[in-house]
C-alpha positions as a LaTeX table, in Angstrom:
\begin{tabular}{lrrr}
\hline
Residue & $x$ (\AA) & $y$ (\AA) & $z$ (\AA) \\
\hline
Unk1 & $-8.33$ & 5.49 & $-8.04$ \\
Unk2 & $-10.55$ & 4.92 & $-5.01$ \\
Unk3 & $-11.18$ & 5.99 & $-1.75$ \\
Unk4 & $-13.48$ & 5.39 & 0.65 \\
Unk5 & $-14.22$ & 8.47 & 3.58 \\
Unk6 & $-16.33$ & 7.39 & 6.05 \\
Unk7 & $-19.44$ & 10.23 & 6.68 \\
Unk8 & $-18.45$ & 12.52 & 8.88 \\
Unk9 & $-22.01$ & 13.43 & 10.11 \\
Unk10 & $-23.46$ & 9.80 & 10.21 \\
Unk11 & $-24.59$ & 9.54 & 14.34 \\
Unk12 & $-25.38$ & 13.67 & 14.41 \\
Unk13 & $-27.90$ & 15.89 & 14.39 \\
Unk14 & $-26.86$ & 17.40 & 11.18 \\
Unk15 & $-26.57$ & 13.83 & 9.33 \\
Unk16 & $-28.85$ & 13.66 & 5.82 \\
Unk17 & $-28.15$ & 11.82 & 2.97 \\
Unk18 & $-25.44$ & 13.40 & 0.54 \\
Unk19 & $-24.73$ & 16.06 & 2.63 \\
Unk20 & $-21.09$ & 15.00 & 3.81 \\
Unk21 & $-20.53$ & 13.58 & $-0.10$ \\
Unk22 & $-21.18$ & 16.92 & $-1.14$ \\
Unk23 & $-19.29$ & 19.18 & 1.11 \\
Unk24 & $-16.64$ & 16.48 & 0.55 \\
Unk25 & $-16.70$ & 16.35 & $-3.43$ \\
Unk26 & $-16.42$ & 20.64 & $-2.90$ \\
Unk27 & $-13.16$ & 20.27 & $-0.93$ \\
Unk28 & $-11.73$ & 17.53 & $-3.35$ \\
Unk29 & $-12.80$ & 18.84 & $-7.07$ \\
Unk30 & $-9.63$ & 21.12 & $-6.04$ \\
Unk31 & $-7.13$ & 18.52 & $-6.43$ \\
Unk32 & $-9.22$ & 16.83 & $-9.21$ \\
Unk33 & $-11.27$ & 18.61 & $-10.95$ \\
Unk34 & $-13.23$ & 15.74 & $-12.45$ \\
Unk35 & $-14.03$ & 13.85 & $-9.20$ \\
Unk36 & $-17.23$ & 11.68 & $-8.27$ \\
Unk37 & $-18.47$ & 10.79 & $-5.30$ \\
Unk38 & $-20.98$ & 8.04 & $-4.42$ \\
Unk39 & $-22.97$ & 7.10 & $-0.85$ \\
Unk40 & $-22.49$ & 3.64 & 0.17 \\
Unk41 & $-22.51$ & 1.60 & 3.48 \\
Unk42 & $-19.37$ & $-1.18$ & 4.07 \\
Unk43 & $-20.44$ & $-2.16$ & 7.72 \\
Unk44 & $-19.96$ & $-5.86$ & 8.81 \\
Unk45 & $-23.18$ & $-6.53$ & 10.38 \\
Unk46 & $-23.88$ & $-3.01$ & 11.42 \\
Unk47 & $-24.31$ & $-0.28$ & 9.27 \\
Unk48 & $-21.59$ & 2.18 & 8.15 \\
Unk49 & $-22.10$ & 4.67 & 6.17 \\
Unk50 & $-19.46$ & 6.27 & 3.52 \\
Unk51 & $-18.19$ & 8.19 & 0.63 \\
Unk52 & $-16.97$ & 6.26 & $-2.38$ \\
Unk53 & $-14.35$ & 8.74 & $-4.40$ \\
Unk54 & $-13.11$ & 8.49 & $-7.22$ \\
Unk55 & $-10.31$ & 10.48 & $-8.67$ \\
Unk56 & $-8.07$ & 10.93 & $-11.00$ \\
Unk57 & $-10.26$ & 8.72 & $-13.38$ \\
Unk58 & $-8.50$ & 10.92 & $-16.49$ \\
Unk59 & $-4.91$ & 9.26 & $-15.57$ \\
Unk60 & $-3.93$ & 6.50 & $-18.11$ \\
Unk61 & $-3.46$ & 3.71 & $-14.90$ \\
Unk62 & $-2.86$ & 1.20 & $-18.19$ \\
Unk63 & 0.68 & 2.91 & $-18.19$ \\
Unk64 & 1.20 & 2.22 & $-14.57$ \\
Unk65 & $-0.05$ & $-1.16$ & $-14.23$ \\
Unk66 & $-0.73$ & $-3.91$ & $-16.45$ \\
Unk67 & $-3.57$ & $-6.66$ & $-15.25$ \\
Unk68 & $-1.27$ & $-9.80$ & $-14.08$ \\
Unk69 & $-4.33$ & $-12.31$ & $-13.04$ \\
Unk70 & $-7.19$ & $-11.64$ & $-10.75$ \\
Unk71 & $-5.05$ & $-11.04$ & $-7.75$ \\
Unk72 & $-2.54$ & $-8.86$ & $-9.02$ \\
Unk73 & $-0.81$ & $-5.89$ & $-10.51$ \\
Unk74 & 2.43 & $-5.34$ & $-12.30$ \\
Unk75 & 4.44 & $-2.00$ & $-12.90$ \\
Unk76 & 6.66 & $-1.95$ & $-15.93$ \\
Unk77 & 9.84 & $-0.41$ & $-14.99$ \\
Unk78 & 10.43 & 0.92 & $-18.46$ \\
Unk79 & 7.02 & 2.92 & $-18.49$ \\
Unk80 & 7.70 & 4.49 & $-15.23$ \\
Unk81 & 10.94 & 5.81 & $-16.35$ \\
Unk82 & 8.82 & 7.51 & $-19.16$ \\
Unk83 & 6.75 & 9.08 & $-16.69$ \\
Unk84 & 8.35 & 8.89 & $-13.35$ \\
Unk85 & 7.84 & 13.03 & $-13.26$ \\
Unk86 & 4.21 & 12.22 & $-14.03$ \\
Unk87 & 3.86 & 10.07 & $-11.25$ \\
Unk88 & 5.76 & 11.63 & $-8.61$ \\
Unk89 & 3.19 & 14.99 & $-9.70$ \\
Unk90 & 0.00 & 12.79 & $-8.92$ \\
Unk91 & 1.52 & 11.23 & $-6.06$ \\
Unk92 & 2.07 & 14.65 & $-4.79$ \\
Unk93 & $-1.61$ & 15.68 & $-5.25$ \\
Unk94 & $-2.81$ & 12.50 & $-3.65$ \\
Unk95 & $-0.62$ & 13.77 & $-0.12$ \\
Unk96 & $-1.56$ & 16.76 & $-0.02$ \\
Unk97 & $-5.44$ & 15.94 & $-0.32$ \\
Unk98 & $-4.44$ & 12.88 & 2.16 \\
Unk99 & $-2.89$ & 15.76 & 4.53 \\
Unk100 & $-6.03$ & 17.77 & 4.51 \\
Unk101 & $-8.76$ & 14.91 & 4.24 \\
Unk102 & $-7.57$ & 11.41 & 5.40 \\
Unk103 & $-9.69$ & 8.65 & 3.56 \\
Unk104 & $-10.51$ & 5.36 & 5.93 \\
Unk105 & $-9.47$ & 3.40 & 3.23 \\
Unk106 & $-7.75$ & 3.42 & 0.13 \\
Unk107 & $-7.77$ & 1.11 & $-3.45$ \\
Unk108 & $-3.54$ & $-0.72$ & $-4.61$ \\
Unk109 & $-3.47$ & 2.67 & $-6.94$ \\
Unk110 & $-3.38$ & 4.52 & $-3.80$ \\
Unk111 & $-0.99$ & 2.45 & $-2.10$ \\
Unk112 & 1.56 & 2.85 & $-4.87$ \\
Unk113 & 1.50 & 6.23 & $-5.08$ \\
Unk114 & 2.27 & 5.94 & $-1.22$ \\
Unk115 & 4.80 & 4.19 & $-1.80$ \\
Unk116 & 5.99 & 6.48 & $-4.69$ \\
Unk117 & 5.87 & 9.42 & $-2.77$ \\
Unk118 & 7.70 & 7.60 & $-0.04$ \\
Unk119 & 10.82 & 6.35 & $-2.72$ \\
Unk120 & 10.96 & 9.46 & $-4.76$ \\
Unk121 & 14.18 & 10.94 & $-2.70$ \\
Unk122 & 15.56 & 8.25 & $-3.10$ \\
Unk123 & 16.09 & 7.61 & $-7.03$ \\
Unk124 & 14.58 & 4.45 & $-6.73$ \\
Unk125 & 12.39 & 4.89 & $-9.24$ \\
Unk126 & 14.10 & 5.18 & $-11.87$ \\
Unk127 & 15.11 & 1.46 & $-13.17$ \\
Unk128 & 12.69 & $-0.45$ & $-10.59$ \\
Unk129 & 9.13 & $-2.58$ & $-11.09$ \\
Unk130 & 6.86 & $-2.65$ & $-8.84$ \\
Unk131 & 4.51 & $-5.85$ & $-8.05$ \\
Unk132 & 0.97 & $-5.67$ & $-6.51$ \\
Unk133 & $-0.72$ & $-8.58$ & $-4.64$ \\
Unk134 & $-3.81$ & $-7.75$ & $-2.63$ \\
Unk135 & $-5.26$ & $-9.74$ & $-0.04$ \\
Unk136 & $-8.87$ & $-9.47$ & 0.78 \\
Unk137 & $-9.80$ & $-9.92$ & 4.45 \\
Unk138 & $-13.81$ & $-9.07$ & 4.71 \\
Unk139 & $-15.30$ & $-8.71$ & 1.01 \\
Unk140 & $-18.98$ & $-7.00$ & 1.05 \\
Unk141 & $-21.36$ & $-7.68$ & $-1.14$ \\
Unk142 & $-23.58$ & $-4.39$ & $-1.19$ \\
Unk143 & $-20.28$ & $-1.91$ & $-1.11$ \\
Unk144 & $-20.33$ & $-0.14$ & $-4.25$ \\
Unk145 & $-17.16$ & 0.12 & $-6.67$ \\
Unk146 & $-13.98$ & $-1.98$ & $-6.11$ \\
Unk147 & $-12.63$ & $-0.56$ & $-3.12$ \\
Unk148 & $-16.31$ & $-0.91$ & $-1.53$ \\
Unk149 & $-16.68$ & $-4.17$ & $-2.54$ \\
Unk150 & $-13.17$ & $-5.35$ & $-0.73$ \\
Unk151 & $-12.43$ & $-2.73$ & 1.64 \\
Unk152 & $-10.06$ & $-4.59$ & 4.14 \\
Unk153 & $-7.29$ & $-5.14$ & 2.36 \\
Unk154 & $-3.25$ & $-5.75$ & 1.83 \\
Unk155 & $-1.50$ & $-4.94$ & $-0.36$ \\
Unk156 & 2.13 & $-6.09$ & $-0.54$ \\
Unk157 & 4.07 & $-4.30$ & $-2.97$ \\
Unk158 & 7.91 & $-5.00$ & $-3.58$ \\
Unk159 & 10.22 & $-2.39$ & $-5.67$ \\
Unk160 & 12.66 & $-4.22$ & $-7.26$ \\
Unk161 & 16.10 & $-2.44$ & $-8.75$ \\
Unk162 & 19.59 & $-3.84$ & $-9.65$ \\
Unk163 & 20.89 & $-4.17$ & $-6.39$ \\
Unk164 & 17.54 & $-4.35$ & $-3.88$ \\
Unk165 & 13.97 & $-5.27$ & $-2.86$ \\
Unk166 & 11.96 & $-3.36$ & $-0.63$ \\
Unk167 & 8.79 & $-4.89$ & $-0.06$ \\
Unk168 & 5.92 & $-2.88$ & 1.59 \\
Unk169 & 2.62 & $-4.34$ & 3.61 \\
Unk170 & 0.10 & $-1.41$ & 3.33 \\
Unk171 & $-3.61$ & $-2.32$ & 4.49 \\
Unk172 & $-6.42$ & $-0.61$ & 3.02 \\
Unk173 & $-6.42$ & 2.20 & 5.95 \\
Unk174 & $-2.83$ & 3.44 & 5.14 \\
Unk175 & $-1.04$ & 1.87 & 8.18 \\
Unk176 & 2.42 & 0.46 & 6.35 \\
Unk177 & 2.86 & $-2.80$ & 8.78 \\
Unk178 & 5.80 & $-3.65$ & 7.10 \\
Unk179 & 8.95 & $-2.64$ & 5.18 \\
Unk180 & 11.61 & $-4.84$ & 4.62 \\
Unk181 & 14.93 & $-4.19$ & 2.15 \\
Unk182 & 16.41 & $-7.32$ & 0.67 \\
Unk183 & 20.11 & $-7.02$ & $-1.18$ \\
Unk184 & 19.86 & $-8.61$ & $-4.02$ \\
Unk185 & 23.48 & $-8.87$ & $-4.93$ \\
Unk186 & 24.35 & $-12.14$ & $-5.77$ \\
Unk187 & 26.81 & $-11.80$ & $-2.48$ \\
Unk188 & 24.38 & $-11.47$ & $-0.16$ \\
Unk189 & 23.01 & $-14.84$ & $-1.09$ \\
\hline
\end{tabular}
């Protein structure tokens, strides 16, 4: 999973390269242990300096999502239910490190587990696939990683169980501009 911070001491007196990556990496290296962070710039035409992190690089994402063409993901609702604890565990970790450190923008792994953590009172999980489609708004070409390389995004992700859709807009900086729940009883139609 990615995440993109943007340097917290870029415009001071105190800004030199790597520093904010590293005192960054030392806060999150608590929640994962085998994080990496990487400098990079995103700006549009003026510069921007950030953080590329990645985390949670040890999870198995293959059990999560399987690749559905170039603009898409697809959850398996059968491999969630095999995991759901598993997930709702990570997705835990992620909003807690979200809570203390909020990245400017985050990769479609992220938004799931958003999403996840939002659903998991609800016992939605359990029987439901989830879809993916991201939509790229500003692509760079010297950001480094995925989410640095596309970071303006949406991502619309719908939950699907027996009797409803939810679907979800999340852009790339967390803001949810949409949820909408859809009956899907045959009734409703």
């Amino acid at each position: 999973m990615e995440l993109i911070y943007t340097d917290a001491l870029h415009d001071s007196s105190e800004w030199e390269e790597g520093k904010y990556s590293k005192e960054l990496l030392s806060h999150i290296v608590k929640i994962d242990p085998e994080a990496s962070v990487t400098d990079t710039d995103i700006g549009h035409g003026a510069d921007l300096p950030v953080v590329l992190v990645e985390i949670f690089k040890s999870v198995n994402w293959s059990h999560l999502f399987t690749i559905a063409g170039v603009s898409g993901f697809f959850l398996m609702g059968k491999k969630i239910n095999e995991n759901i604890d598993a997930w709702i565990e990570i997705g835990k970790k992620f909003g807690k490190l979200i809570e203390k450190i909020k990245p400017a923008r985050v990769d479609e792994k992220a938004a799931v587990l958003l999403i996840i953590n939002d659903l998991q009172g609800h016992n939605l999980l359990i029987g439901a696939s989830i879809s993916v489609q991201i939509v790229e708004f500003t692509p760079v070409e010297w950001g480094k990683g995925i989410l640095g390389k596309r970071p303006d995004s949406l991502y619309i992700i719908s939950v699907r169980t027996d009797n409803k859709t939810i679907i979800y807009g999340i852009k790339s900086n967390m803001k949810i501009e949409f949820k909408h729940e859809f009956s899907t009883e045959w009734i409703d139609f």
